[in-house]
C-alpha positions, -999 to 999 in steps of 0.1 A, spaced: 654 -394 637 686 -371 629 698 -364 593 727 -381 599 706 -413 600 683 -405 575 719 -398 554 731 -437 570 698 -448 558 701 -439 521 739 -455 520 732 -487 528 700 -486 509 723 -476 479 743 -500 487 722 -532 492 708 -521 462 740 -518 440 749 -553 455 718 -573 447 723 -558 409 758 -574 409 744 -606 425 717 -607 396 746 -599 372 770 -626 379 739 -654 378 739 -650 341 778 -648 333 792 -680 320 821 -696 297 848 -663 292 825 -638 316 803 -623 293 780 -648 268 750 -661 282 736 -685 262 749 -706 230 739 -718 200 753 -753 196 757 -774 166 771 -810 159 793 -811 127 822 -837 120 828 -851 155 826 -814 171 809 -796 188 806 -759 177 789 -733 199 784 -697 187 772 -666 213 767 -627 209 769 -599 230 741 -586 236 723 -620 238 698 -603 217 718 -588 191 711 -551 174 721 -529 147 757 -520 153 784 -539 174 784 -571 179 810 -595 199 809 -633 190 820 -657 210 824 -691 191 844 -727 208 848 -758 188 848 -793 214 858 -825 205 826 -847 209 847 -879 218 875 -863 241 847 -836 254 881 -810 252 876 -775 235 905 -768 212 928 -743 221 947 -741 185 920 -743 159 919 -724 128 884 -703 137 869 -679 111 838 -659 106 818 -646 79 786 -632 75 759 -626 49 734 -595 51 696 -598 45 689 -603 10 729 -605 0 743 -637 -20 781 -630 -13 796 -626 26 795 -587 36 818 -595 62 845 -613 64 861 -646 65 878 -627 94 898 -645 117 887 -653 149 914 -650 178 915 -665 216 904 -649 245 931 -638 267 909 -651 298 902 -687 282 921 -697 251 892 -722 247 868 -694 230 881 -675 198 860 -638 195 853 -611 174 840 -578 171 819 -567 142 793 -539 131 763 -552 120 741 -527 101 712 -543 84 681 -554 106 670 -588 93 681 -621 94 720 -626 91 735 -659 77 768 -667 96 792 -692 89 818 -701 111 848 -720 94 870 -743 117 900 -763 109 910 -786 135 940 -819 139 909 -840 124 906 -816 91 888 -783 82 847 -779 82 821 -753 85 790 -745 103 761 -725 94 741 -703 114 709 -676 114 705 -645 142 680 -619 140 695 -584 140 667 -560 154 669 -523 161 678 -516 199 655 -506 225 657 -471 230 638 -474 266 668 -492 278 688 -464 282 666 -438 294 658 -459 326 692 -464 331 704 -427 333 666 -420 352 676 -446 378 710 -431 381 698 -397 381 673 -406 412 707 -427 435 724 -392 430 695 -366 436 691 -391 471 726 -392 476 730 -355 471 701 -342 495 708 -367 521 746 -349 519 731 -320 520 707 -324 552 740 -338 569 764 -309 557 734 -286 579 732 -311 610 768 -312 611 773 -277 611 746 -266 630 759 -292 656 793 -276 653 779 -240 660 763 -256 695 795 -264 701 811 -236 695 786 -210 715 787 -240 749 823 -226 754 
């Protein structure tokens, strides 16, 4: 087989590949695009639900995702008061925060915030919400661990390999097309 199929070949292997990882992706995205998974408790009539980014958070930035529901109407508020604060390992008053919490643009229904978090241990968050039906609070606990440092080394390895394919598969075509061309050339 040419080069120029072998070089085919390799693009649409690249590609199938870079689709299925998008397809895998968007099976996990739910609620305002980026929170997998939430923690839900039941306080006052309401239903309060509280996600990070990443799902497993670490040392450093975090983005919480937090929507208060209605338990009787099953409609997320869209005007609450939302605030967050949270309390290091081994701390008695809040190291961060009450900060206000502010709507997404994509889904007014889910209030976020970006934080650094730089203690690993067990972090107390509370999450104060004032609603029509009167102001209340809910507690919760996440586990701040140090990241994986693996994580991104087989990221760059595995982007390092599409390009060195990608590069010699340009390569072998670049010398089939112009050994093709000097054929050419010496026929007339």
């Amino acid at each position: 087989m040419s080069d120029t199929g072998n070089f085919l070949k390799a693009i649409i292997a690249t590609m199938i590949a870079f689709w299925m990882t998008v397809f895998i992706t968007l099976q996990f995205v739910d609620a305002n695009g980026s929170v997998r998974r939430y923690e839900i408790k039941q306080i006052g009539g309401h239903e309060i639900g509280l996600g990070t980014v990443p799902a497993s958070p670490t040392v450093g930035v975090v983005h919480f995702v937090v929507y208060v529901k209605d338990l009787e109407t099953e409609v997320s508020y869209m005007d609450a008061q939302v605030s967050f604060a949270a309390l290091a390992p081994y701390s008695q008053n809040p190291d961060i925060g009450p900060i206000p919490m502010i709507n997404t643009v994509m889904d007014p229904a889910y209030y976020e915030l970006n934080t650094s978090l730089d203690e690993e241990g067990m972090w107390f968050i509370v999450i104060e919400f004032q609603t029509p039906s009167g102001k209340n609070s809910v507690n919760y606990q996440i586990n701040i661990q140090q990241p994986n440092p693996i994580l991104p080394i087989l990221t760059v390895s595995a982007l390092l390999a599409v390009l060195v394919i990608l590069g010699v598969s340009a390569r072998a075509w670049v010398k089939e097309y112009r050994k093709n061309s000097y054929t050419r050339k010496n026929k007339k």
